[in-house]
N, C-alpha and C positions, 0 to 999 in steps of 0.2 A: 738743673736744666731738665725740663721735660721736654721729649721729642716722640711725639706720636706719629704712628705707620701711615694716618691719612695726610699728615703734613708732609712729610715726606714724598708719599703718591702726587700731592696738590704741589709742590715744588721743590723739587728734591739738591737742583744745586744752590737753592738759599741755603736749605737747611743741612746741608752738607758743611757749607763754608760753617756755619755757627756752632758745629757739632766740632769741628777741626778748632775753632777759636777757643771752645770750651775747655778743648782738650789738653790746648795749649800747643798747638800743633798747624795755626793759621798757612794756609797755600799760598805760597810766595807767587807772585804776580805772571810769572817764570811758569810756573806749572798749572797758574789757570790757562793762558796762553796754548801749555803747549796740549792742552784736553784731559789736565791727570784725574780733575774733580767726575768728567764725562765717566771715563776709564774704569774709575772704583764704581761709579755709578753701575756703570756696566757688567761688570765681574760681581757685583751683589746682585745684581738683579733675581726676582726668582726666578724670570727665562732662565738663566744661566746657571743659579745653583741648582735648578731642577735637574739641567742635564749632563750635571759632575757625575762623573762615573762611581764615585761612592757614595751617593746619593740613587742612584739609581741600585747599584750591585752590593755596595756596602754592607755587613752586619750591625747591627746599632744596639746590638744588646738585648734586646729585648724582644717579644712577638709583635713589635711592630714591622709593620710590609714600608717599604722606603717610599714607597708612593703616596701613604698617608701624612709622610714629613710636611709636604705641600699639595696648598690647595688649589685653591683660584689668583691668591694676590692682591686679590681687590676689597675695598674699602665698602663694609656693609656685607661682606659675604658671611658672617658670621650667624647670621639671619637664618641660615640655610642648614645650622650646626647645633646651635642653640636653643633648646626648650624653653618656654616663656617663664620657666620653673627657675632654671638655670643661671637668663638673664635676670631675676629679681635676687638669685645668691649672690650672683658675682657684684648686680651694684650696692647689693650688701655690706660685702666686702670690701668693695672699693670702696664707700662712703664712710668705713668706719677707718680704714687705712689714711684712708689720704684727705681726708676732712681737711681742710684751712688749710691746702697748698696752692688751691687754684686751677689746679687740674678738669681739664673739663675733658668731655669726648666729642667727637663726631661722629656720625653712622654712615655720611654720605659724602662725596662730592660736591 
């Protein structure tokens, strides 16, 4: 199963339920009902991890600053990150990785 971050962003309790079905762990009808799919939705969100308090204060090991953990969230921000240099390694590497899976990307909305 592939599940990319803009499918996600573009409808997130389809592919919630399909990530649970994958997993083997389908939402009984019971806990769509009572908002549990919303819920996780919610407590993932980046609003929300952004402003976990070890996320914010936490040590992570290394010289990074916990602010750079996250960015924007949004689909196509990468644009804003990424050298034209950069983007021609990575689909480098993605093209020789994952050739004849089916995989494709999206950059937008």
């Amino acid at each position: 199963m592939f599940l990319r971050y803009e499918d996600l962003k573009d409808n997130p309790i389809l592919h919630m339920k399909r990530l649970a079905e994958f997993i083997g762990v389908p939402f009984s009808v019971e806990e769509e009902k009572e908002g549990l799919i919303e819920e996780i939705l919610r407590l993932c969100s980046i609003n929300n991890l952004r402003e976990l308090d070890v996320n914010k204060t936490g040590k992570t090991g290394s010289l990074l600053v916990n602010k750079t953990l996250f960015r924007k969230g949004e689909v196509g921000d990468w644009v804003n990150y990424l050298t034209p240099e950069m983007v021609e390694r990575l689909d480098k590497i993605i093209k020789e990785k994952m050739d004849g899976f089916g995989l494709t990307f999206k950059t937008s909305l």
